[in-house]
N, C-alpha and C positions, 0 to 999 in steps of 0.2 A: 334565379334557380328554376325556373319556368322552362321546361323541351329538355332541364340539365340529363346529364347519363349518367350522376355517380352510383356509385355502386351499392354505396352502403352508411350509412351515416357517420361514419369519423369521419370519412370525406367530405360531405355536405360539410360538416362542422366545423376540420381544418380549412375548410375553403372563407368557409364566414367569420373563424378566427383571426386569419390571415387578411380578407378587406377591414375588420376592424383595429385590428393594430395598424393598418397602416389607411386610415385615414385623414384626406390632407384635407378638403372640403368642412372644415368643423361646423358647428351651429350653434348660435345664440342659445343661454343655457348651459350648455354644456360644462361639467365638472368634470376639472383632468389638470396636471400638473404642467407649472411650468420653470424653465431654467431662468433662473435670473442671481447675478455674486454668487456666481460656482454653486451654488443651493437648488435645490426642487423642491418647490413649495405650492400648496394645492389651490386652486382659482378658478373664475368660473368665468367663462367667454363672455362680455357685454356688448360688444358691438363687432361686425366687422370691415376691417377700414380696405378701402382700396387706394394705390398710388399707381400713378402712369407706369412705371416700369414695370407693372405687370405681376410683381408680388404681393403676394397680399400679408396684411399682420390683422393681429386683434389686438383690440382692448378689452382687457384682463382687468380681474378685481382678486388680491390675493388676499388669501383666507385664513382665520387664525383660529382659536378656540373656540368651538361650538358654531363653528361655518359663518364668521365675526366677518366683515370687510376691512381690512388694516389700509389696504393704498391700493392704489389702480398703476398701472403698467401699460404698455406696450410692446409687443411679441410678435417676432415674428412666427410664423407656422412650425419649422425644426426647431423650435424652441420649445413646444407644447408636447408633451407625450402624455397616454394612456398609461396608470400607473396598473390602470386591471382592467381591464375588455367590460363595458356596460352589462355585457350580460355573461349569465354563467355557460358552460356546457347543457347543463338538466333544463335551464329553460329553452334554449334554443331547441333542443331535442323536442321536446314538447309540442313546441309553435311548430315546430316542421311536421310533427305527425298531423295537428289538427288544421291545417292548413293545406293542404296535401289530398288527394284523391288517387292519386297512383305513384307510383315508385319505377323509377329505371323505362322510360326517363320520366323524371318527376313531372309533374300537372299537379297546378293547383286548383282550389275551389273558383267556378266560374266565376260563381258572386261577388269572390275574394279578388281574382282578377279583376272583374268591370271594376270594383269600389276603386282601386288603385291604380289604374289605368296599366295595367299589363295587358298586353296581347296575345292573343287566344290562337293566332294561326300558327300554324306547322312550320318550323324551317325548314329550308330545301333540304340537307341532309334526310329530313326523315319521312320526306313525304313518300319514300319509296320503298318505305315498311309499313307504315303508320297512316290512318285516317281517321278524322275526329266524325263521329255518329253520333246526335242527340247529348251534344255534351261530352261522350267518354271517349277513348283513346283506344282503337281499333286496332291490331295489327294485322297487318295483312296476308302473313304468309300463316298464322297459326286458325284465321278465319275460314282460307283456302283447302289448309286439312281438314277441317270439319266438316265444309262443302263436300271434298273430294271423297271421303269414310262413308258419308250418308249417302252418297249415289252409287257406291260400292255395296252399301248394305241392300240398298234395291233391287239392282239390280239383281243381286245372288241370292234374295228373296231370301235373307238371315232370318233366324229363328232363336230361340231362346231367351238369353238374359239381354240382349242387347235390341232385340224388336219390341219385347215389354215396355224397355227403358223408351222406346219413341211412342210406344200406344200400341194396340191394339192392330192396326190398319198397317204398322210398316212404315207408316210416313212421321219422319220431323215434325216436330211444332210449327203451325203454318206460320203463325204470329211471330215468332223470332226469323223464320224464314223470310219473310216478307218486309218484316221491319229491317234486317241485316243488322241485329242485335250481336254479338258476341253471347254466349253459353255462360250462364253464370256459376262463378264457381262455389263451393261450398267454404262459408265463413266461419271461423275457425277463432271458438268463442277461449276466451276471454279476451275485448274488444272494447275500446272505449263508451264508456254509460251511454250518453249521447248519440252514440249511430246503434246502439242495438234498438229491434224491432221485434213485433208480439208475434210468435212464432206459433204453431199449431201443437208442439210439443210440447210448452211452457207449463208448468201447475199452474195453477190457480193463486194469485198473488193475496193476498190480503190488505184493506186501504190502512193506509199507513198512519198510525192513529196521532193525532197535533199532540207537541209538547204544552206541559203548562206553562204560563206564562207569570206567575203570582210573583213575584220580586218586590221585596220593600225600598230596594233602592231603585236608582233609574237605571233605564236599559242601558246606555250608553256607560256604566261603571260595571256592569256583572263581570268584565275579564280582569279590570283592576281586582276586582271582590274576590274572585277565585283566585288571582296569584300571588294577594298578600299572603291569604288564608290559608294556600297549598306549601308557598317557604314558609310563615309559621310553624307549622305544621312538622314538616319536612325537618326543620331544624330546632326543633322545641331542645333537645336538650343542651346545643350549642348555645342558645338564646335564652336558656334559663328560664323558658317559660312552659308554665303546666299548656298545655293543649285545649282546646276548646273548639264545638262545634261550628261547621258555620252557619246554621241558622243564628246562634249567641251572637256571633259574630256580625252578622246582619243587623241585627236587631240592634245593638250595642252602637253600630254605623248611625243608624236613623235615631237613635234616642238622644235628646235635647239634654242632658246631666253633663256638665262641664266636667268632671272629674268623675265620670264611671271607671271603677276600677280594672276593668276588660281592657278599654280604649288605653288607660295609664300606662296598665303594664307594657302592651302591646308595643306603645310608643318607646318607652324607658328599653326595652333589651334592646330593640333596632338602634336605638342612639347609646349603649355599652357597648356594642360590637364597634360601633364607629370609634369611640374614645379610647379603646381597647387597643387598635390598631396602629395609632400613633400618626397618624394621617393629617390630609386639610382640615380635618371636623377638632382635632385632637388640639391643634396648634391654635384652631380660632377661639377656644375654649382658654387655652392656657394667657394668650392676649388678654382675653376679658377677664381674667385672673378667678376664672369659675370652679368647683368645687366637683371633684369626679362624680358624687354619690347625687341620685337624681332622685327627690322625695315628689309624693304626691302634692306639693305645694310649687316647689320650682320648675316642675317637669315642661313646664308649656315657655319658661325663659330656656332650656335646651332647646325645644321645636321652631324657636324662633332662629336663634341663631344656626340653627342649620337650615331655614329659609333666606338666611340674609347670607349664606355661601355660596347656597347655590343660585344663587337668583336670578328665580325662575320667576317671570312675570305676574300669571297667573297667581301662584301660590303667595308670594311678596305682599299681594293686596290684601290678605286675611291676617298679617302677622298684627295688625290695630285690635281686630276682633278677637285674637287670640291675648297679646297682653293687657286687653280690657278683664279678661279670666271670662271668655263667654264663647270657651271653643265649641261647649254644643251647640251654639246655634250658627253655626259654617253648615253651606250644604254638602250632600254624599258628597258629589263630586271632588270639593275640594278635602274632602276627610281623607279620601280615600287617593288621588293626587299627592297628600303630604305622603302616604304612607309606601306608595310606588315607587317613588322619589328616596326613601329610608330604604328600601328591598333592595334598590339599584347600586345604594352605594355599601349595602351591606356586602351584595356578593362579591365586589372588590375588596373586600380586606381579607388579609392574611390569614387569619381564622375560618371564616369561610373556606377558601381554595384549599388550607389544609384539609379541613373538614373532607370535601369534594377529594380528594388526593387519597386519602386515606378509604374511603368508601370506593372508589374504583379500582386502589389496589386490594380491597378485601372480595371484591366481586372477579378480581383476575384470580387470586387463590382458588376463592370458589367454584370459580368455571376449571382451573388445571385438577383440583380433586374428584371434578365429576368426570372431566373426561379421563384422569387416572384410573377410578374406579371402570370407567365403561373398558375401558382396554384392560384390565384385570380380569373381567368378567369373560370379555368372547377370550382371551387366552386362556384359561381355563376350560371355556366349552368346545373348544379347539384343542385341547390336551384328551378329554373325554372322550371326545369324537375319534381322536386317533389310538384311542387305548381300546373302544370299544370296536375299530375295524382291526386291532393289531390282535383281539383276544377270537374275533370270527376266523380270522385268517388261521390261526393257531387249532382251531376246532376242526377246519376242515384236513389241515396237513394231518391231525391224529387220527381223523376218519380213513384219510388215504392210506397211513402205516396202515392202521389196525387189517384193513379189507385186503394190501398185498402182505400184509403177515399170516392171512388166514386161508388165502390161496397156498401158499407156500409153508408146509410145514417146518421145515429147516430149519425158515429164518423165526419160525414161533419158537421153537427151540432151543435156539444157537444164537439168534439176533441176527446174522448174517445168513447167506450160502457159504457150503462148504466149495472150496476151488479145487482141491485136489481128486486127484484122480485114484488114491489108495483109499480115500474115506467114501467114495461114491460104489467102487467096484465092491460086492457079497457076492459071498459064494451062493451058490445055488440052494446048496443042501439050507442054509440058514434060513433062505427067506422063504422059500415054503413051508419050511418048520414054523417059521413067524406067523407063515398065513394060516396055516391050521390052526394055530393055537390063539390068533386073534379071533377066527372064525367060531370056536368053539369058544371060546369068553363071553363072546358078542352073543352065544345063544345063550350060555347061564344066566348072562346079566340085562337079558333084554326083560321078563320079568319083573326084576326089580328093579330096573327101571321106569315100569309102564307103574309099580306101586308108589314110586317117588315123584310122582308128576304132579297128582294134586297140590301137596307140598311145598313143592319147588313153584308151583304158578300163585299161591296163595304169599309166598314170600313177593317172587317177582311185583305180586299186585300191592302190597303194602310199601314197599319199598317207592315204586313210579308215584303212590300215591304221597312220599312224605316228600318226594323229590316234587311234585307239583304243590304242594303246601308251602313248600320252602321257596322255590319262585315266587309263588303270590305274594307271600309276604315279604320280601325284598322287591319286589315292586312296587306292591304299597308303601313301604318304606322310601324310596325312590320319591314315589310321587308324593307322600307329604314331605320331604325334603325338598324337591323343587317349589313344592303350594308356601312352604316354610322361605325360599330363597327368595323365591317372588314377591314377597308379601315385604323381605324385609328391603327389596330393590326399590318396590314404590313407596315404600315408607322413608326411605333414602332420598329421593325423588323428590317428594312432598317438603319435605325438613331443607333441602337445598333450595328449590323454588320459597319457600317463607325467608330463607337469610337472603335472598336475592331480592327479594321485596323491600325487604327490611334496610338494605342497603340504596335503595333506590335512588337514584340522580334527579332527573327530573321526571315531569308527568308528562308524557305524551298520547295525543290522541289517539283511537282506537284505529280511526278511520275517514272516510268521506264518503257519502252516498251521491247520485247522479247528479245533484246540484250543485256540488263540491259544497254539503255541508257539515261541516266537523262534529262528531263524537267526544266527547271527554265523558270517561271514568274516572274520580278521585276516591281511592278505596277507604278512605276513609269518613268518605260523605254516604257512597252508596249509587246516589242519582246518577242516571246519564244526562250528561248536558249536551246542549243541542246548540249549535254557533253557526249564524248564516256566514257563506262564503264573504258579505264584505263585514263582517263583524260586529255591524248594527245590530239584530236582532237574538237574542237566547233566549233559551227554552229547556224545558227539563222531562223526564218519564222518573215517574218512582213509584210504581207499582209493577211487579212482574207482569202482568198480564199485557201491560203496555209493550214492554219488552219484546215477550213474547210476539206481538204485532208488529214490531218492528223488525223481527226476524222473519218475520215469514212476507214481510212486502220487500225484500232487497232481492235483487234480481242477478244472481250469480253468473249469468252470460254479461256483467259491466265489471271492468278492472276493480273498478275504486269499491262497489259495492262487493263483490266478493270479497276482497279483502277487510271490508268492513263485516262481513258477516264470520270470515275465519274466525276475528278476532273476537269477536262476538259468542260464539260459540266455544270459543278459549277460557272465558272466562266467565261464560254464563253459571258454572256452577257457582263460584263466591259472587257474582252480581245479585243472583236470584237472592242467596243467600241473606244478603246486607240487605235487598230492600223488602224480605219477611221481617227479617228484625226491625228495617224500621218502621213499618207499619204493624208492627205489633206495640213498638212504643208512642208512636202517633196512637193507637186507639188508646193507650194509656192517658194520656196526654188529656184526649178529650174525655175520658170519663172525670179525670179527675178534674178537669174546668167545669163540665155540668154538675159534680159536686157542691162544687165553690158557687154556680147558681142558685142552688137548690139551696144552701145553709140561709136563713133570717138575715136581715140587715145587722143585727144585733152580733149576732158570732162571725160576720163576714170573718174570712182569715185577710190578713195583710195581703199587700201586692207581692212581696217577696217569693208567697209563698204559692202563686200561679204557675204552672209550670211554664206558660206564656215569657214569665218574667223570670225565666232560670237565669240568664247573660244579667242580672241584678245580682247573685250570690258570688259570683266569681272569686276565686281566690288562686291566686299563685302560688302554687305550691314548691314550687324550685326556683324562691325569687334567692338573689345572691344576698346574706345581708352585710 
């Protein structure tokens, strides 16, 4: 790809889709299909063999259930095909942006070159546009305009906006002149986290305050912790289970009681969904001629036999500890391992995917009623709109009548002009007679006229006055009608985003900040969790103010981080929200443990009753019986 000229990245991409399917060269490792009794069966390259005639084959190892080795083969090369490209489009896309320094024609990173032994010089094609400067990639003829503008500007001794732009004195920057730099252009933010730099116009960031790290289990289980706890959760009434926090949850993980009722239930609906199904789990059950109904006494001979289906190494070694009746003393790990292992083969059954099926066509309704509503709404203010320029237009055409009606007597008259020629001709004697005798009216009644005037402008003014009264309040009526429409458009709004929650599929993260480390919101924990990019490490914020800090140190000139702050600021109102409430109940919490301090040895209350030890009370309230 190095000196390449495409154009634009489908190119790049068909180009490297196109050497990947058709790769003859394989390499040890490699997982890809091969032909063998008319079948395509998947296997993974083991050696490759060479023979004198100059073709080459592999030996092959073909692969069966859970990537098993069944028997080795021999293959020739048009025997092996790719059944999917190693890689996708989005990552290649990816690697080519950050790998990359310039585009058309592409240049890669120096460093990135020396490390893999590409070569850095020019092909002759381009040496006769192109020169490489300190690293970058110089063109020649757009370098020469710059030169040639700037000794134009000198000479003609420019003034204005564009002598400013070089200083004071008229001359270029010596420093790029002398260096034979290229003109830098302006970057054109939003840019990947990683190459933005601290600019003179930046706010003022805030340090970005450490999650906590308090966890009763180990680091290395927190994702299993949160995705049993989040499909629980998720699926409480499919599963027939009451719901429960995950601190309970936690705690219920780490505590040594072989039969706590949290851990039982929890087990019990994940192995009824499996039985329910009618499945592997259902059939292994029916062999051992076992009994559907799973009591607090047999439940750990169900746990077993569905470790002896799946068998899974790991988990296989604890089924001794388990039918000793001593599963609380298994560590997190493997507690929480069995229970991964139940969620995985949960989402494959029938029930499930209904469930899922039904939740994404309730969220398709949902989304065609808001956008029905939104296209009701502008057709309506699109009808207004043309009612209120069809009633302007209609004002001005009676303005127009009335002004040439009052020019023209006739047509005030008559409505029209008269066209004949017998209605226009009077005699003479008439219309002097007319004029005299309007002449003398006009002086009787001028008079009573000038006595009716007060009158008549006292009406005039009462009238203008009830005609502007009557405006105002159809205006106002207007505007609480619209305060009245709006109010009930984002109360519409509101009630649609709650069933669209309500409905939710899965949880996804908010975001990534510069180190590509992941955000999770579970709205019904509250917390934000914090997940390094290789997954080892989490962490948490659960107080606002934390938050807070964490919004004001993301740096919106980086992709990932703006996008982590949109979302962020999406949902800050119910995040804020959940973590007042739970620190209103944490302070609850701890007044009533220093209670429980303060009473004598004598009345101490039981352990039940610590709010520490709530995942102790548990009860299933929607157990099936």
């Amino acid at each position: 790809m190095q000196f390449k000229r495409f154009n634009s990245y489908p190119m790049i991409l068909w180009h490297l889709h196109c050497v990947l399917y058709n790769l003859k060269d394989l390499f040890v490792g490699a997982e890809l299909y091969g032909k063998k009794d008319d079948g395509l069966y998947p296997c993974r390259v083991l050696k490759i063999v060479e023979n004198g005639v100059g073709k080459t084959q592999y030996e092959v190892a073909l692969l069966g259930e859970n990537k098993k080795i069944t028997e080795n083969a021999i293959l020739h090369g048009e025997d092996l095909v790719w059944k999917k490209t190693p890689f996708n489009r989005k990552i290649l896309k990816s690697f080519i942006r950050e790998s990359t320094c310039r585009s058309i024609p592409w240049v890669l990173h120096e460093k990135l070159a020396q490390k893999h032994g590409i070569s850095t010089d020019l092909p002759e094609e381009l040496r006769s546009k192109f020169f490489l400067q300190g690293g970058q990639l110089v063109n020649r003829t757009k370098k020469r305009k710059n030169e040639n503008r700037n000794n134009v500007g000198e000479a003609n001794g420019e003034s204005g906006k564009f002598k400013r732009n070089k200083g004071e004195t008229g001359k270029p920057d010596a420093s790029k002149e002398e260096n034979n730099q290229p003109e830098d252009e302006p970057v054109k933010y939003p840019i990947d986290d990683l190459l933005v730099k601290p600019g003179p116009d930046d706010p003022l960031f805030t340090d970005r305050p450490s999650p906590s790290r308090d966890f009763n289990v180990p680091m290395d289980c927190i994702g299993d912790l949160l995705m049993v706890w989040d499909f629980c959760s998720s699926f409480s009434r499919v599963l027939n289970l009451w719901p429960f926090s995950l601190e309970d949850f936690e705690n219920a993980i780490c505590h040594k009681d072989s039969n706590l009722v949290l851990i039982v239930e929890t087990h019990s609906a994940l192995l009824r969904i499996l039985i329910k199904d009618d499945g592997e789990y259902s059939l292994a059950l029916q062999n051992k001629k076992r009994k559907s109904k799973i009591s607090l006494i047999t439940w750990t001979e169900y746990v077993c036999d569905f470790l002896e289906m799946i068998n899974v190494t790991e988990l296989c070694s604890c089924m001794t500890t388990i039918k000793r009746g001593h599963y609380g003393l298994l560590d997190a790990n493997a507690k929480l391992g069995i229970l991964r292992e139940l969620v995985c083969h949960a989402l494959e059954t029938d029930l499930i995917r209904g469930k899922l099926d039904d939740l994404i066509e309730q969220r398709r309704a949902l989304g065609a009623t808001v956008r029905g509503e939104a296209l009701e709404y502008a057709r309506k203010k699109r009808e207004e709109k043309e009612q209120l320029k069809g009633e302007s237009n209609g004002l001005v055409v009676k303005e127009n009548s009335m002004e040439s009606t009052g020019s023209n007597p006739h047509m005030a008259e008559n409505g029209e002009e008269n066209g004949d020629m017998m209605e226009e001709v009077i005699s003479s004697r008439q219309s002097n007679a007319f004029v005299n005798r309007k002449q003398l009216n006009g002086q009787s009644k001028k008079g009573e006229k000038q006595k009716l005037d007060p009158k008549v402008e006292a009406e005039n003014i009462t009238n203008s006055n009830e005609k502007e009264e009557q405006k105002q309040l159809t205006g106002e009526k207007k505007e609480d009608q619209e305060k009245k429409s709006k109010e009930k458009r984002e109360q519409r709004k509101e009630y649609f985003k709650r069933e669209m929650e309500k409905r939710s599929i899965r949880t996804n993260p908010l975001g990534k900040d510069r180190d590509y480390n992941r955000y999770w919101w579970f709205r019904r924990d509250g917390r934000i969790f914090v997940e390094s990019s290789d997954s080892k490490q989490w962490g948490y914020y659960c107080a606002k103010e934390e938050v807070d800090a964490l919004m004001s140190s993301l740096n919106p000139k980086g992709e990932r981080e703006r996008a982590l702050q949109q979302q962020l600021e999406k949902f800050y109102p119910r995040i804020s929200l959940e973590l007042q409430k739970r620190s209103k109940d944490l302070a609850q919490k701890i007044a009533l443990e220093e209670a429980v301090l303060r009473r004598s040895t004598r009345v101490r209350a039981p352990p039940r009753e610590n709010p520490a030890n709530a995942f102790l009370k548990y009860v299933n309230k929607w157990k099936e019986d």
